[in-house]
C-alpha positions as CSV (number, residue, x, y, z in Angstrom):
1,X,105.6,93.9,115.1
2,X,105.1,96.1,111.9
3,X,105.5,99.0,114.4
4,X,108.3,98.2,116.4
5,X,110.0,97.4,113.3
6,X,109.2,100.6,111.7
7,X,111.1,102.8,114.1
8,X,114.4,101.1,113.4
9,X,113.7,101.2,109.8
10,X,113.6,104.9,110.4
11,X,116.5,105.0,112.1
12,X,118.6,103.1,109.5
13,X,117.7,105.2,107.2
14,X,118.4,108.5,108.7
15,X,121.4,107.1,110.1
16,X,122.8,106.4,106.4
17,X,120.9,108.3,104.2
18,X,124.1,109.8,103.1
19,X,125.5,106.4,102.2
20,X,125.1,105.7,98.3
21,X,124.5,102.4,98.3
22,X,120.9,101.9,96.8
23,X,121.5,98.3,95.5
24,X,122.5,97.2,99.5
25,X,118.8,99.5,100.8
26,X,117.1,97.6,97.8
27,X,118.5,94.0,98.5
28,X,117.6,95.3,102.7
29,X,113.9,96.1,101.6
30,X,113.0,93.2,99.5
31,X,114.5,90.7,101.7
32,X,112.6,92.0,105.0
33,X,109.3,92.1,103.0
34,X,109.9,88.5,102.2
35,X,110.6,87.7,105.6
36,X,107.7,89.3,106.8
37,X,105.4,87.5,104.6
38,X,107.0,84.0,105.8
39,X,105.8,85.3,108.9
40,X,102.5,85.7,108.3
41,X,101.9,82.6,106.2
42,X,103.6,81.1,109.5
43,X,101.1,82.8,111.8
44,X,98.1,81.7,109.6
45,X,99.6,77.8,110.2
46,X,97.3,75.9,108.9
47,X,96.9,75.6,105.2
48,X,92.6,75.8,105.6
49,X,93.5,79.0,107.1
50,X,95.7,80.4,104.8
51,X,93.5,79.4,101.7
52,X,90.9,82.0,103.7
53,X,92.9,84.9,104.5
54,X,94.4,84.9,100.9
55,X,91.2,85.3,99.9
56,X,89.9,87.5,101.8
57,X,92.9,89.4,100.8
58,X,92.0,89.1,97.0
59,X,93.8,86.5,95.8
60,X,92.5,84.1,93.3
61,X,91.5,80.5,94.1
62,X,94.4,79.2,92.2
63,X,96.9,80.9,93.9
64,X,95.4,80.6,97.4
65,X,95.2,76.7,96.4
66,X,98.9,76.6,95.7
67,X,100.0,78.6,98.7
68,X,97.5,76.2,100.7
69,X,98.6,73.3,99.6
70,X,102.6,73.5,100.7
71,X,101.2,75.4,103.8
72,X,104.8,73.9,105.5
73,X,107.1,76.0,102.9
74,X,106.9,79.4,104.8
75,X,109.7,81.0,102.9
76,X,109.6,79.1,99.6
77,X,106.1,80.5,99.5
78,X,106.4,84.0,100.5
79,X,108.8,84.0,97.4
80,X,106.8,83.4,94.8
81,X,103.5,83.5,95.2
82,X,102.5,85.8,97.5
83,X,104.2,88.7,96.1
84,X,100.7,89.4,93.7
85,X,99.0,89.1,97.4
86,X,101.2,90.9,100.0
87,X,102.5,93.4,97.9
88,X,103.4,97.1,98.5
89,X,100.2,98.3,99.0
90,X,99.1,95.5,101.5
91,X,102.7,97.0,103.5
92,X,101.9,100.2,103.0
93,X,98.8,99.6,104.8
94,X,100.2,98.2,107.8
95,X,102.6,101.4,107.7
96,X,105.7,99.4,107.0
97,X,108.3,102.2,105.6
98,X,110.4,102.0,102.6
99,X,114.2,101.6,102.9
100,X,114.4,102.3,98.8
């Protein structure tokens, strides 16, 4: 998905790069990053499963717990806690590009 998404990311932005609105690319970036960590949590269902990939992604026991424990609350968690987890360099990774 990370793929297909990043060819129209790169088309957005070469289609306005000459518009100056960084707040609007900002808002744009952080919101599909949050959306695409709902997604993943969603993927990983299960809150036993979730607990192990945060792990294995080097997160801590307590916030692996938390995310675990309100495995239902896909966007709520993808707000708060998993932004230590998923960060930039975890998108970066899977070759996401940067609107901003």
């Amino acid at each position: 998905m990370v793929e297909r998404l990043g060819s129209y990311l790169l088309g957005w932005k070469g289609y306005y790069r000459l518009a100056q609105t960084p707040r609007v690319w900002r808002a744009l970036d952080e919101w599909l990053r949050h959306r695409l960590r709902a997604i993943q949590l969603k993927q990983w269902k299960r809150g036993k499963t979730q607990f192990r990939e945060l792990r294995a992604q080097g997160a801590g026991v307590a916030v692996a717990r938390r995310v675990a424990a309100n495995s239902g609350c896909w966007w709520r968690n993808s707000g708060k806690q998993l932004n230590s987890v998923l960060n930039l360099a975890w998108f970066d990774r899977l070759g996401l590009p940067r609107l901003s």
